[in-house]
Wavefront OBJ file of the C-alpha trace (Angstrom):
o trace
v 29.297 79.571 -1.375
v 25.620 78.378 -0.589
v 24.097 75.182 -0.172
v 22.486 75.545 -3.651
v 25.572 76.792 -5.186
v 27.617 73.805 -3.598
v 24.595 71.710 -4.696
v 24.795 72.281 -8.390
v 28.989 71.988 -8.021
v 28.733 68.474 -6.812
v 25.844 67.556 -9.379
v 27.895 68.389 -12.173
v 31.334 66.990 -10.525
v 29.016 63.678 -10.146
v 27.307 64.139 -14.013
v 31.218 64.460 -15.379
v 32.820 61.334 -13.495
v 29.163 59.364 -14.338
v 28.416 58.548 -10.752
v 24.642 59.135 -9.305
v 23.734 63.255 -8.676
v 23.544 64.051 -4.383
v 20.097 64.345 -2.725
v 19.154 67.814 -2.721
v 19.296 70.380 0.236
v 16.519 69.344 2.819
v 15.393 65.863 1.173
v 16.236 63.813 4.261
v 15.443 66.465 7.117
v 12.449 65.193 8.493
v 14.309 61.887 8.344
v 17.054 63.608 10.609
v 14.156 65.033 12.536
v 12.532 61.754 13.597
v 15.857 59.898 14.283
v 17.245 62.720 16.396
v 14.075 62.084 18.356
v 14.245 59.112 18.766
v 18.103 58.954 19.886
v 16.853 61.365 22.827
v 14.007 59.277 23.540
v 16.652 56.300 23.836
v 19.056 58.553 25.986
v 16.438 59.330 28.148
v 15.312 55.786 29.010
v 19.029 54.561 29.577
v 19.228 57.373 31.833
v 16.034 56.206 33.841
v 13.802 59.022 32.916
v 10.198 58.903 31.194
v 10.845 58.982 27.266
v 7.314 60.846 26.619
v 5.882 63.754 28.621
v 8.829 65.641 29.894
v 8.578 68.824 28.229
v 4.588 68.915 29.817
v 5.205 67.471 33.078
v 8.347 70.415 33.814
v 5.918 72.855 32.487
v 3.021 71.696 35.083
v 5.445 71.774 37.783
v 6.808 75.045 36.493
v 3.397 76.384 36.374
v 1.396 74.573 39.219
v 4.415 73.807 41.236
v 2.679 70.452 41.107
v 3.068 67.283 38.917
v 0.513 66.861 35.679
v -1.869 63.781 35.962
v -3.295 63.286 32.557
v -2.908 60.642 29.914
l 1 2 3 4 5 6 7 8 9 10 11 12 13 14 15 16 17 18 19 20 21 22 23 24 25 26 27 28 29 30 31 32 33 34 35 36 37 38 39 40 41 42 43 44 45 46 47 48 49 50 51 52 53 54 55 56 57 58 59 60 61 62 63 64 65 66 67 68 69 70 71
């Protein structure tokens, strides 16, 4: 079954029992998107590592063998 498919079950299982019709498929993903984010940001700082930059500053060293010094 697909997610539309399942999608129109549940909205008419919800319609028949009166209760409110689901979100549809990829409504809250950029929601997802920006909290997943932000849990690894979190992670990150608990850990004891910068929480912006990484992915730039391992490229630098990866391709300068050398740290980045920018903004």
């Amino acid at each position: 079954m697909s997610i539309t498919q399942q999608y129109l079950l549940d909205t008419y299982r919800a319609q028949q029992h009166g209760e409110a019709a689901p979100p549809a498929p990829g409504t809250h993903d950029w929601r997802l998107a920006r909290e997943m984010r932000g849990y690894r940001q979190f992670l990150a700082v608990v850990a004891g590592r910068p929480a912006h930059g990484r992915i730039r500053e391992a490229l630098a060293r990866w391709l300068h063998g050398r740290p980045h010094v920018g903004c």
